[in-house]
DRENLO-693407 format. One record per atom (N, C-alpha, C, CB): residue number from 1; x negated, z negated, y. Coordinates in Angstrom, 2 decimals, padded with zeros to 5 digits. Glycine has a CB too. Example, Ala and Ser with C-alpha at 12.3 -4.5 7.8 and 13.67 -1.06 7.14 Angstrom:
2
node resi: 1 | u: -013.19 | w: -007.80 | v: -005.69;
node resi: 1 | u: -012.30 | w: -007.80 | v: -004.50;
node resi: 1 | u: -013.20 | w: -007.80 | v: -003.30;
node resi: 1 | u: -011.31 | w: -009.05 | v: -004.47;
node resi: 2 | u: -012.85 | w: -007.08 | v: -002.25;
node resi: 2 | u: -013.67 | w: -007.14 | v: -001.06;
node resi: 2 | u: -012.90 | w: -007.87 | v: 000.03;
node resi: 2 | u: -014.08 | w: -005.72 | v: -000.60;
//
This chain:
91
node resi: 1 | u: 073.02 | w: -059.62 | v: 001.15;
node resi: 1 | u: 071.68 | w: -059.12 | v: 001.36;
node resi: 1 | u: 070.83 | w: -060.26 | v: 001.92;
node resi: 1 | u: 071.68 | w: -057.89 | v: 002.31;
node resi: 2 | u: 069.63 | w: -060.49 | v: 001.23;
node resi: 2 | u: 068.87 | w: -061.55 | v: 001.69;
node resi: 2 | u: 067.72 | w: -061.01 | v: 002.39;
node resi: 2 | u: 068.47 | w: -062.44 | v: 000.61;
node resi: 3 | u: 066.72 | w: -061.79 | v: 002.87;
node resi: 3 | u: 065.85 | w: -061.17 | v: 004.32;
node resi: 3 | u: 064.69 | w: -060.54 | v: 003.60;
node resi: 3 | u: 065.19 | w: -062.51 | v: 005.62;
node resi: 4 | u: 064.57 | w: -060.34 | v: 002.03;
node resi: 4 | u: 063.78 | w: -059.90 | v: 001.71;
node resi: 4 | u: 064.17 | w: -058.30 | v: 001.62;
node resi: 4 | u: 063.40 | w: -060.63 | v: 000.75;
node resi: 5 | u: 065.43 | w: -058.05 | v: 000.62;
node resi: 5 | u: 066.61 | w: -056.89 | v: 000.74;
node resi: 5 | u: 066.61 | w: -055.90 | v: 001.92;
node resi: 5 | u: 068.01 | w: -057.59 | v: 000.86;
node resi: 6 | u: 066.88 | w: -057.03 | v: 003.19;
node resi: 6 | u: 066.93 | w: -056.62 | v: 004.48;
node resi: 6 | u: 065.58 | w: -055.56 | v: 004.59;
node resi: 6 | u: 066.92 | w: -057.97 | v: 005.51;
node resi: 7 | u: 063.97 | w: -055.89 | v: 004.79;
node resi: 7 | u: 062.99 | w: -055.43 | v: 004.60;
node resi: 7 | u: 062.76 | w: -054.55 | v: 004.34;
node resi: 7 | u: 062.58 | w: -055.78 | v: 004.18;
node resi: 8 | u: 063.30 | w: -054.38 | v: 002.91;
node resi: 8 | u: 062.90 | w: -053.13 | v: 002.55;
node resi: 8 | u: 064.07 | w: -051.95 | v: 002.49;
node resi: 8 | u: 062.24 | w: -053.32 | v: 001.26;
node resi: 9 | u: 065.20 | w: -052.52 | v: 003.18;
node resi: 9 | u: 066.11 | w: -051.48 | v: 003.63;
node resi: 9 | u: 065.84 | w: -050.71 | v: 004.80;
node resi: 9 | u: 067.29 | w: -052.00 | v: 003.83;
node resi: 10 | u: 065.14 | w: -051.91 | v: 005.17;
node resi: 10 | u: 064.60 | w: -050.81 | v: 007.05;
node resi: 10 | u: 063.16 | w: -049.91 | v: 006.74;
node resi: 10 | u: 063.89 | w: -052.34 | v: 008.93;
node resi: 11 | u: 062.48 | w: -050.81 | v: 005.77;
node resi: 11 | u: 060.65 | w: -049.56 | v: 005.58;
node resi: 11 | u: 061.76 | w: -048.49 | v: 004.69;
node resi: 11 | u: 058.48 | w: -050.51 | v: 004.00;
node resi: 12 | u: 062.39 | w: -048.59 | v: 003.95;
node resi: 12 | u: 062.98 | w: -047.65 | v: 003.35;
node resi: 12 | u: 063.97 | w: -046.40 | v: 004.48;
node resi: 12 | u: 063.84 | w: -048.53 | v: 002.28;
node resi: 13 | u: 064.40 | w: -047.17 | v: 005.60;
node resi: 13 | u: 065.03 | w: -046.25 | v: 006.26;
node resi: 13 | u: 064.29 | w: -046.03 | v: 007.60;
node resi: 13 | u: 066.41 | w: -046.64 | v: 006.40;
node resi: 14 | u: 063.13 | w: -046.27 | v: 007.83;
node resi: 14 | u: 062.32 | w: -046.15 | v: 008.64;
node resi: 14 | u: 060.76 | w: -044.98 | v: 008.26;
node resi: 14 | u: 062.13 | w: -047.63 | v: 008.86;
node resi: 15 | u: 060.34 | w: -045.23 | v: 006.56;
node resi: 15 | u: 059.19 | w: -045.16 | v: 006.32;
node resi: 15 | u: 058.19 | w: -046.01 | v: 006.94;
node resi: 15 | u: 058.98 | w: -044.11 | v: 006.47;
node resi: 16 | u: 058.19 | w: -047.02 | v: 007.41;
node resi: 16 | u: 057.21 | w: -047.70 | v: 007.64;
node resi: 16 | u: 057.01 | w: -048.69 | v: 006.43;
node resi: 16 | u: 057.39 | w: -048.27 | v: 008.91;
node resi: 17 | u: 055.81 | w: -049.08 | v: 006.65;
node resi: 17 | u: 055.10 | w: -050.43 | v: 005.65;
node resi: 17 | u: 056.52 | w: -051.24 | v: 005.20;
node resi: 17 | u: 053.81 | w: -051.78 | v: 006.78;
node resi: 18 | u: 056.38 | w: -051.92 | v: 003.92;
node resi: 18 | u: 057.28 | w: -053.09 | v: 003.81;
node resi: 18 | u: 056.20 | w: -054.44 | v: 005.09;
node resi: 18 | u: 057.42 | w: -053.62 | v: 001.63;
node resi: 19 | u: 054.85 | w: -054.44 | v: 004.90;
node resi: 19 | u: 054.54 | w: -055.41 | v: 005.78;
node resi: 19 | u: 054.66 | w: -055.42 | v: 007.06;
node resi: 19 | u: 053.58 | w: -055.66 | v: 005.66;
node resi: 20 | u: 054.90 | w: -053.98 | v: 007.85;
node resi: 20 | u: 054.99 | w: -053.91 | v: 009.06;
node resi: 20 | u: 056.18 | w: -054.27 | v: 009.57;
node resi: 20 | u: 054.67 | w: -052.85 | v: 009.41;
node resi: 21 | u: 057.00 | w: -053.82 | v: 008.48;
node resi: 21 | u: 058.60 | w: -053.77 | v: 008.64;
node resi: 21 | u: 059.05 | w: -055.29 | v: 008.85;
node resi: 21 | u: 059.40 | w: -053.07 | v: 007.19;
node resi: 22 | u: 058.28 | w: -056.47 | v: 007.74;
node resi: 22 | u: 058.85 | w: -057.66 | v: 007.71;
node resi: 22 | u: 057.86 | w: -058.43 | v: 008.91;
node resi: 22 | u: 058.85 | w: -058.31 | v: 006.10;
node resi: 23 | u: 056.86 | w: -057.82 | v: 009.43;
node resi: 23 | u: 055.89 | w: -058.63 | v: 010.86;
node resi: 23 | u: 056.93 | w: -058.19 | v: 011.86;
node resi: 23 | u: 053.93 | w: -057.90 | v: 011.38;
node resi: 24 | u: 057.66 | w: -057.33 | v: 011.93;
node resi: 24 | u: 058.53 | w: -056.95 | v: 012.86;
node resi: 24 | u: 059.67 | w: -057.82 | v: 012.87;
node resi: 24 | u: 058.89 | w: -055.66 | v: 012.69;
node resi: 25 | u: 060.38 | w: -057.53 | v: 011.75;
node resi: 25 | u: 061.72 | w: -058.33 | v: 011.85;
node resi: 25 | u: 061.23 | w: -059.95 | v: 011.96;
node resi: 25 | u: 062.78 | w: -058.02 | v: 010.34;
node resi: 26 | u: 060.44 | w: -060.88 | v: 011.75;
node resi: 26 | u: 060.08 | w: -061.99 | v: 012.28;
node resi: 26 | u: 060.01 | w: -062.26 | v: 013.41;
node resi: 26 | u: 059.27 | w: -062.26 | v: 011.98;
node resi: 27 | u: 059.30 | w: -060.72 | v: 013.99;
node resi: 27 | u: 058.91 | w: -060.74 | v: 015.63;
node resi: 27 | u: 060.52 | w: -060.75 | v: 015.97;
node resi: 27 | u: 057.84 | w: -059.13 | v: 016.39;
node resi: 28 | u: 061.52 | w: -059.97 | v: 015.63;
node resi: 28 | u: 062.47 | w: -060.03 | v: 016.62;
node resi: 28 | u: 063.49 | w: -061.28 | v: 015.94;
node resi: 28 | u: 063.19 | w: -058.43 | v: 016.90;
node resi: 29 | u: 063.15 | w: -062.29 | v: 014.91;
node resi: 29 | u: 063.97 | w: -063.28 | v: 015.00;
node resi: 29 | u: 063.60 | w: -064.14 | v: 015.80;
node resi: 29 | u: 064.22 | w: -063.77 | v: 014.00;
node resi: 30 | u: 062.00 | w: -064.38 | v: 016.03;
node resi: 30 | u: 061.33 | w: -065.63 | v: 016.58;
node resi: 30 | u: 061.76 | w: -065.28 | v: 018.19;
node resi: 30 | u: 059.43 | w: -065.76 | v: 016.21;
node resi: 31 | u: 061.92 | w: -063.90 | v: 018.64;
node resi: 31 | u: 062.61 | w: -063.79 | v: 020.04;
node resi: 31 | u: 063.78 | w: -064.27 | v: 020.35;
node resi: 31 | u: 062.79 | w: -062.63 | v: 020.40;
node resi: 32 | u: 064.61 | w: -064.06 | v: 019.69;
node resi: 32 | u: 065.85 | w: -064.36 | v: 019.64;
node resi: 32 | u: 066.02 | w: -065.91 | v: 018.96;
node resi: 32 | u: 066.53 | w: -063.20 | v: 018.89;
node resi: 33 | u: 065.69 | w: -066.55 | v: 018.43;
node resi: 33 | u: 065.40 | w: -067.92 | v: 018.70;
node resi: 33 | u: 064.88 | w: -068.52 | v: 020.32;
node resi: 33 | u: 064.32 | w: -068.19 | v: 017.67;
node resi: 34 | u: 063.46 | w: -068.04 | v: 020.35;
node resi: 34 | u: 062.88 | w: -068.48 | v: 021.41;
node resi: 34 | u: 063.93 | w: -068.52 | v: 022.94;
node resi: 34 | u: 061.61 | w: -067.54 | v: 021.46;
node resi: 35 | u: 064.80 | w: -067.19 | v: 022.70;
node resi: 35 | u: 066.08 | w: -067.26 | v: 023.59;
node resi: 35 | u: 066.81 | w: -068.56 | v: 023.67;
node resi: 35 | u: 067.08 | w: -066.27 | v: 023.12;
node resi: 36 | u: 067.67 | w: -068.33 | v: 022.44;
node resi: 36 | u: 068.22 | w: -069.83 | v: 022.13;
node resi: 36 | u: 067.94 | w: -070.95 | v: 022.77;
node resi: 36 | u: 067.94 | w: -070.23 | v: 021.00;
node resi: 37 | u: 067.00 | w: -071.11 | v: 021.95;
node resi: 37 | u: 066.48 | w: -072.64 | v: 022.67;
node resi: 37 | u: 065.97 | w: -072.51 | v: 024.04;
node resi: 37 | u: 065.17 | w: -073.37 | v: 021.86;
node resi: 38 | u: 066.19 | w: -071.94 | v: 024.85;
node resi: 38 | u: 065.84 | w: -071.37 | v: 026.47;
node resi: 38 | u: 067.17 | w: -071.88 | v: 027.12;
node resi: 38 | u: 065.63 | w: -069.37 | v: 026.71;
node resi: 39 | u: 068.40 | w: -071.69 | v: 026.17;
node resi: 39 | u: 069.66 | w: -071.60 | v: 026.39;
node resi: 39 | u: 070.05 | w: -069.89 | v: 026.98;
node resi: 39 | u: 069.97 | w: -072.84 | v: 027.42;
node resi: 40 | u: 069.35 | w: -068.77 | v: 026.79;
node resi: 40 | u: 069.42 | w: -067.56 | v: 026.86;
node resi: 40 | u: 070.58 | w: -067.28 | v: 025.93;
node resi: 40 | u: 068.17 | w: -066.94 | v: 026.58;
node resi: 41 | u: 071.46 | w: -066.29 | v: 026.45;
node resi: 41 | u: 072.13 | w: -065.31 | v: 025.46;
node resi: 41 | u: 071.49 | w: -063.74 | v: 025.18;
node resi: 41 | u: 073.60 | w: -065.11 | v: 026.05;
node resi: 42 | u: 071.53 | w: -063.40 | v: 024.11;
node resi: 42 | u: 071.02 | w: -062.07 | v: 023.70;
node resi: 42 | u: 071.87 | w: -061.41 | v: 023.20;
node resi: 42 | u: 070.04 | w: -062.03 | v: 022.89;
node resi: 43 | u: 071.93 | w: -060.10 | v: 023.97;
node resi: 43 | u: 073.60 | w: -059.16 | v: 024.02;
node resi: 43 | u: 072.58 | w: -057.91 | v: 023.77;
node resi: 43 | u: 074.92 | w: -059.10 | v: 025.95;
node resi: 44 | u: 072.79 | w: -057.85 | v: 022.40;
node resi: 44 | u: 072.46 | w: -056.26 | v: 021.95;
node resi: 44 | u: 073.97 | w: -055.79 | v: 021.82;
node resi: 44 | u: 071.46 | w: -056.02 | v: 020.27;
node resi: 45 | u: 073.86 | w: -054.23 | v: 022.48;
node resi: 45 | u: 075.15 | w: -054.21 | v: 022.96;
node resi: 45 | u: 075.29 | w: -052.94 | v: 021.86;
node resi: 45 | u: 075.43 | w: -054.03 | v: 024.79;
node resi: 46 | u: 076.71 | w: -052.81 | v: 021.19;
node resi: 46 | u: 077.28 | w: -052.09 | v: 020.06;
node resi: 46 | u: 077.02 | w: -052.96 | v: 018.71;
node resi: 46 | u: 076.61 | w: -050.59 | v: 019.95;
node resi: 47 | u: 076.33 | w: -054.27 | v: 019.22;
node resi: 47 | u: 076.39 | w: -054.80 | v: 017.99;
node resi: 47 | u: 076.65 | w: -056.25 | v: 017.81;
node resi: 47 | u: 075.30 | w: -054.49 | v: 017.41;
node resi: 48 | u: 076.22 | w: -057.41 | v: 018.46;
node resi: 48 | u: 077.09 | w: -058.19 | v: 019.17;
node resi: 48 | u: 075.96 | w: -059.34 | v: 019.86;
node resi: 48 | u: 078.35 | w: -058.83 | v: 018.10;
node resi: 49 | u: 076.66 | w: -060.66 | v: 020.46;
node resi: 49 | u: 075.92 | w: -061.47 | v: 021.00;
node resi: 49 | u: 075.45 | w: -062.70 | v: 020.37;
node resi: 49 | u: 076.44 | w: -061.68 | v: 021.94;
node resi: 50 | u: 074.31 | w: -063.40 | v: 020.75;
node resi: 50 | u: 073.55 | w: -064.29 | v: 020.12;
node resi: 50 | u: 073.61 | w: -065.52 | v: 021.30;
node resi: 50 | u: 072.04 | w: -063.62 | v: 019.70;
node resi: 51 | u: 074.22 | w: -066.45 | v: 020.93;
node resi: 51 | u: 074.45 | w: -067.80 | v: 022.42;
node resi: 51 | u: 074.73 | w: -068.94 | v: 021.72;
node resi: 51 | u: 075.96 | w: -067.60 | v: 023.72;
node resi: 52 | u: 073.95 | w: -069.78 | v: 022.43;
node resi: 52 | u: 074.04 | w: -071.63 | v: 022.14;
node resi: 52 | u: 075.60 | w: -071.99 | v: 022.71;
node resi: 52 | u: 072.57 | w: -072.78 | v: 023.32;
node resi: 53 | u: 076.43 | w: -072.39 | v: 021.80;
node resi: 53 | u: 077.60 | w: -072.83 | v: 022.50;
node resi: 53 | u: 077.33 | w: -074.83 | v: 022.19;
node resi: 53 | u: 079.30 | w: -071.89 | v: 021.63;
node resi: 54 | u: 078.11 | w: -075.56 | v: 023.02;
node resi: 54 | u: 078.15 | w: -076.92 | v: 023.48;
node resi: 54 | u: 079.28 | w: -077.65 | v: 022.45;
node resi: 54 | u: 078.57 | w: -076.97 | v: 025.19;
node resi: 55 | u: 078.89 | w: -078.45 | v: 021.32;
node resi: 55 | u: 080.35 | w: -078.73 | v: 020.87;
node resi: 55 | u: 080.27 | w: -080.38 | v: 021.30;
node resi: 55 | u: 080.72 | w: -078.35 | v: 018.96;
node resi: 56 | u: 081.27 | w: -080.76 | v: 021.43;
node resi: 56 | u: 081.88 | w: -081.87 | v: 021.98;
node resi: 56 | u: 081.54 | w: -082.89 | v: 020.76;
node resi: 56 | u: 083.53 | w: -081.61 | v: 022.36;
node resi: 57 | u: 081.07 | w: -084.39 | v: 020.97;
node resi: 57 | u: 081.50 | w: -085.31 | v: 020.13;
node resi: 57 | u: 082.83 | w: -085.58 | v: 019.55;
node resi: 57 | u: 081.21 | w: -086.19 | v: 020.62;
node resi: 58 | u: 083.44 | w: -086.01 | v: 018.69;
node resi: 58 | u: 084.55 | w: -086.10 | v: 017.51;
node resi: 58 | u: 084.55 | w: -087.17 | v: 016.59;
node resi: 58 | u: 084.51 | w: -084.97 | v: 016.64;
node resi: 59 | u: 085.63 | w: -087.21 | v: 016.09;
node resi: 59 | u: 085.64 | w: -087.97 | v: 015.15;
node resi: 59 | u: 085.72 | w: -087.23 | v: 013.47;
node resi: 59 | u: 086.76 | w: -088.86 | v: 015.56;
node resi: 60 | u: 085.59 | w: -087.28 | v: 012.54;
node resi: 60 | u: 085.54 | w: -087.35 | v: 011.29;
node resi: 60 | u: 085.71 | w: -088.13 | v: 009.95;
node resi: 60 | u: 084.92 | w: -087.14 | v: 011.33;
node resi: 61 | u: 085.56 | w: -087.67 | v: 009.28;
node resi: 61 | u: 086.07 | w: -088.53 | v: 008.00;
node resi: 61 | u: 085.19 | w: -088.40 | v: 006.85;
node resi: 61 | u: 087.51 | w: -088.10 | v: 007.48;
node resi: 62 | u: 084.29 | w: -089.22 | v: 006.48;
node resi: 62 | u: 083.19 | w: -089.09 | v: 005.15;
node resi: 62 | u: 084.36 | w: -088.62 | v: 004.03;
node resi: 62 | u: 082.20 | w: -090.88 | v: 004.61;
node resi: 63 | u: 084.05 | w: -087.22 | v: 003.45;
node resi: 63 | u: 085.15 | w: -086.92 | v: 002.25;
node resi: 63 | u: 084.69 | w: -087.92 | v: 001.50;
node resi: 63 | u: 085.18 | w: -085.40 | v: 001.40;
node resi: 64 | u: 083.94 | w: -088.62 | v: 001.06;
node resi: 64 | u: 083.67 | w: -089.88 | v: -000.37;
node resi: 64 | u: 084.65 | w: -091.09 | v: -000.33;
node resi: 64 | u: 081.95 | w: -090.75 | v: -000.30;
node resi: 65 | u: 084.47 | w: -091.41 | v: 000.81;
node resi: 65 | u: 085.25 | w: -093.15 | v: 001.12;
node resi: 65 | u: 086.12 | w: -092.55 | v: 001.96;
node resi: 65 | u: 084.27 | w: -094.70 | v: 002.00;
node resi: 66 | u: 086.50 | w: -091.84 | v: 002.91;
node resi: 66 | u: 087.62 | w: -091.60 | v: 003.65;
node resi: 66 | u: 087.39 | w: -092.29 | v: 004.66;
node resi: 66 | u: 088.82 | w: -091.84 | v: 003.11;
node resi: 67 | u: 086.34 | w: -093.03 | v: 004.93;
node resi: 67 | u: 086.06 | w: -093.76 | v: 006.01;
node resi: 67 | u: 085.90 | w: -092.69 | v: 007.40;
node resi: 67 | u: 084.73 | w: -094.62 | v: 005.62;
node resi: 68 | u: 086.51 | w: -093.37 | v: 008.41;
node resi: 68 | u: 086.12 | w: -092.45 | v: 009.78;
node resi: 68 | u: 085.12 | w: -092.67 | v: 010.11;
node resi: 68 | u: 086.79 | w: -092.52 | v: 010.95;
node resi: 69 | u: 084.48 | w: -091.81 | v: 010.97;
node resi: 69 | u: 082.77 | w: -091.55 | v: 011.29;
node resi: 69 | u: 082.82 | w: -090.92 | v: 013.09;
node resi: 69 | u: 081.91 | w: -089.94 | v: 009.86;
node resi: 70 | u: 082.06 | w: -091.26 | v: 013.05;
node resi: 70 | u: 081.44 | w: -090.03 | v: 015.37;
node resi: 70 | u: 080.61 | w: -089.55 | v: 014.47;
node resi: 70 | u: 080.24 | w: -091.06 | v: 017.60;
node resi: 71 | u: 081.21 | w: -087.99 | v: 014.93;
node resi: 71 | u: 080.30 | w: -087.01 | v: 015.06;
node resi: 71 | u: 079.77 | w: -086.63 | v: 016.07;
node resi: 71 | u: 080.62 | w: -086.16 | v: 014.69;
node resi: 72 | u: 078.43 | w: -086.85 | v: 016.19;
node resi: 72 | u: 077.35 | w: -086.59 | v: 017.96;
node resi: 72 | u: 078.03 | w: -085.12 | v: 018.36;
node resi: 72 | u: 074.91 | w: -086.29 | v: 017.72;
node resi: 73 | u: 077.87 | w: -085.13 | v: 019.85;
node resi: 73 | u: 077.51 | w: -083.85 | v: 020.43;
node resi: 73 | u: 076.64 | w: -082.89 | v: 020.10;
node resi: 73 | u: 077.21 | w: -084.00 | v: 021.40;
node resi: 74 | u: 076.91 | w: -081.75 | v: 020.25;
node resi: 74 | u: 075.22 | w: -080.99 | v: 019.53;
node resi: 74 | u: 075.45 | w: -079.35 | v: 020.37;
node resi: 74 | u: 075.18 | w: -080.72 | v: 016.94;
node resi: 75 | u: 074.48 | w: -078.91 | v: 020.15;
node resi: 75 | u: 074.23 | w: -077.88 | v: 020.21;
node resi: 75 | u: 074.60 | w: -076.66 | v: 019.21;
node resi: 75 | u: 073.24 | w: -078.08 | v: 020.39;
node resi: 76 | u: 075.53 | w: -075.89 | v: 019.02;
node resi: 76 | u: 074.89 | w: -074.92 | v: 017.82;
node resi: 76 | u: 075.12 | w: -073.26 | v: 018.25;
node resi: 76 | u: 075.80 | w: -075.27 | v: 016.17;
node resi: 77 | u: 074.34 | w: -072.67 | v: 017.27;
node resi: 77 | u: 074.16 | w: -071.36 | v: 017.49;
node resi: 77 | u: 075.81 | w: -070.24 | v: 016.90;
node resi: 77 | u: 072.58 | w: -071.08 | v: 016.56;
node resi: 78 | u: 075.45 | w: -069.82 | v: 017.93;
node resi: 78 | u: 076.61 | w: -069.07 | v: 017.60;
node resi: 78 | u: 077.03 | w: -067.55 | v: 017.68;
node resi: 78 | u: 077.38 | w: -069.61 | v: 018.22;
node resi: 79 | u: 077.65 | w: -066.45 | v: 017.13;
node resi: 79 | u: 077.67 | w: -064.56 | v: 017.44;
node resi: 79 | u: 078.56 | w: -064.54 | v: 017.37;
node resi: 79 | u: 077.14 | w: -063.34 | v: 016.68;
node resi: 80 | u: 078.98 | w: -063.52 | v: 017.71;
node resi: 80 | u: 080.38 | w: -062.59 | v: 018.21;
node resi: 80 | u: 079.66 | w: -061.23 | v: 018.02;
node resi: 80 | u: 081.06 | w: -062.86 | v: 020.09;
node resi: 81 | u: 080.62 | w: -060.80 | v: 017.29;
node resi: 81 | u: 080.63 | w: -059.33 | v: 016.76;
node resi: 81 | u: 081.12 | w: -058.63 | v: 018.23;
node resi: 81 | u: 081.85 | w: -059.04 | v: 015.27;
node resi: 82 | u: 080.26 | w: -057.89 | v: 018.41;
node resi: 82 | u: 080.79 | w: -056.95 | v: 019.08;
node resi: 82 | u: 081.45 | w: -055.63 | v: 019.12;
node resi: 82 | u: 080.23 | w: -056.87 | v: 019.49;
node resi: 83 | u: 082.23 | w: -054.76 | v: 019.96;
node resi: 83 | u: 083.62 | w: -054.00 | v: 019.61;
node resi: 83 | u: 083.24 | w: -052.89 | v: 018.60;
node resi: 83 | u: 084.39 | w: -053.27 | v: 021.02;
node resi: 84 | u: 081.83 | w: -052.22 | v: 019.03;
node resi: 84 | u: 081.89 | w: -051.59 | v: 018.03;
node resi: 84 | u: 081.12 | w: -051.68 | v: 016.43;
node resi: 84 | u: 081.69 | w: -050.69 | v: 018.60;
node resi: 85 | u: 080.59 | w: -053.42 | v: 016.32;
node resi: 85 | u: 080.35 | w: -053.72 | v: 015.61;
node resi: 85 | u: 081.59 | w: -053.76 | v: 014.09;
node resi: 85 | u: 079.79 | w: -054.59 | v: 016.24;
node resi: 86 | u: 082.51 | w: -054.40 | v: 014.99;
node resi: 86 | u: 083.66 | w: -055.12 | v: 013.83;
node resi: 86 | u: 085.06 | w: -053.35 | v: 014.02;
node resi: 86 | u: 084.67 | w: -057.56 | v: 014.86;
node resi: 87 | u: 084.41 | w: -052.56 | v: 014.75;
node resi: 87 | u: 085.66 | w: -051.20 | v: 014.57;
node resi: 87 | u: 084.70 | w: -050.49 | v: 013.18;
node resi: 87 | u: 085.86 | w: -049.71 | v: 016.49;
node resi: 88 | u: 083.16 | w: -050.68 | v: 013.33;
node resi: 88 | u: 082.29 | w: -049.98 | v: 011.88;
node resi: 88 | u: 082.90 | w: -050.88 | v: 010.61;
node resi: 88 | u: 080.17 | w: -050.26 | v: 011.95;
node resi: 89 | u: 083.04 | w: -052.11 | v: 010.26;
node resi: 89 | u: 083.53 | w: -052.77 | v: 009.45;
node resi: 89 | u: 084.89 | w: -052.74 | v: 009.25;
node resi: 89 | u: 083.17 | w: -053.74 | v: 009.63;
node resi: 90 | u: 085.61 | w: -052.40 | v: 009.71;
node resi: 90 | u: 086.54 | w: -052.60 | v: 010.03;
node resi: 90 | u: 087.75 | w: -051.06 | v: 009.07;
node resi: 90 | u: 086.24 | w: -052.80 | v: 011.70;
node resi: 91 | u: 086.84 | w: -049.74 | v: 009.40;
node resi: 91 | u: 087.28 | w: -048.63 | v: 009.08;
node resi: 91 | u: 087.41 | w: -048.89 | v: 007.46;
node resi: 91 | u: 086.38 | w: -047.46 | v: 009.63;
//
């Protein structure tokens, strides 16, 4: 399902606008970003969490030449299903 799909699954299961529906769901990605980069976690709970985890510098290997490479430290985004997220998928 792509974020357009998404849209009109919720005005469809909502009755609201497809435009209201997709000014909304922007509104609550740009929150949940804006978290992120705060270094905030966002725990909607029955469904799961949204958190910047820390990955460590490394080493690597360019698949072309096989040559070894440093891979920087970084930041990335990361979820966890929560319990009764992955017991609905799960059945």
């Amino acid at each position: 399902m792509n974020k357009a799909e998404l849209v009109n699954a919720i005005a469809t299961k909502t009755g609201a606008k497809r435009s209201a529906t997709e000014n909304s769901l922007n509104a609550v990605l740009d929150c949940v970003k804006d978290a992120l980069v705060k270094g905030d976690k966002v725990q909607l709970v029955g469904f799961g969490t949204f958190e910047v985890r820390q990955r460590a510098a490394r080493k690597g290997h360019n698949p072309q030449t096989g040559a070894e490479m440093k891979i920087a430290a970084c930041k990335a985004p990361s979820f966890k299903a929560g319990k009764a997220l992955k017991e609905v998928v799960n059945k």
